[in-house]
C-alpha positions as CSV (number, residue, x, y, z in Angstrom):
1,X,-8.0,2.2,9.0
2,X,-5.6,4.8,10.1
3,X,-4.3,2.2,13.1
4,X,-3.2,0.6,10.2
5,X,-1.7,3.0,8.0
6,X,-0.1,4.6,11.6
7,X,1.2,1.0,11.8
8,X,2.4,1.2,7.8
9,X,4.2,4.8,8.8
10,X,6.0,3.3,12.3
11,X,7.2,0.2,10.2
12,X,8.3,2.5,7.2
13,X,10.4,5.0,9.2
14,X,12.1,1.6,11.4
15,X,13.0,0.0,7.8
16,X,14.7,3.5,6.9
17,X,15.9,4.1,10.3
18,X,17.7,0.5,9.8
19,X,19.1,1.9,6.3
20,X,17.1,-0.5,4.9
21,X,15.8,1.9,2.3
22,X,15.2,-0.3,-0.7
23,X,13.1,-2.8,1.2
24,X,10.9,0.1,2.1
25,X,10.4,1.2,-1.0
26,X,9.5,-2.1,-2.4
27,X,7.3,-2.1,0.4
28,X,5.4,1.0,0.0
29,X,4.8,0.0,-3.7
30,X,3.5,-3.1,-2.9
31,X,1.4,-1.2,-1.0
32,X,0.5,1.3,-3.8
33,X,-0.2,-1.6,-6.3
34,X,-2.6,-3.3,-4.5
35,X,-4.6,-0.4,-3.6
36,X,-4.7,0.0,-7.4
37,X,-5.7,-3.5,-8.3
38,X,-8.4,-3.2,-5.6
39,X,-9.6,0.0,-7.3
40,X,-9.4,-1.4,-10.6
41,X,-11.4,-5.1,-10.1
42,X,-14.1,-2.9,-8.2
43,X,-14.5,0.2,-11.4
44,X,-14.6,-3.0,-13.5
45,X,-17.2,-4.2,-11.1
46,X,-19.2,-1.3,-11.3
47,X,-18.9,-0.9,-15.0
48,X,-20.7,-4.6,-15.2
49,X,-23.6,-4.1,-13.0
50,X,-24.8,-0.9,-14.8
């Protein structure tokens, strides 16, 4: 898991490195909203089952 994120952070800081800010913005929320969606199907999950 942190390989990944360390891969996240190295691909992050060559977007905005580039001056290609915006993308890595869009990027980072992407990243944001599916962790939230993920968090959200599985509370909705849990809230079933019990």
């Amino acid at each position: 898991m942190r390989n990944a994120r360390y891969a996240d952070h190295r691909l992050l800081s060559e977007l905005v490195g580039m001056g290609n800010f915006m993308p890595a913005v869009r990027f980072l929320n992407a990243r944001i909203q599916n962790k939230n969606r993920k968090q959200l199907t599985e509370s909705v999950q849990n809230a079933e089952v019990t």
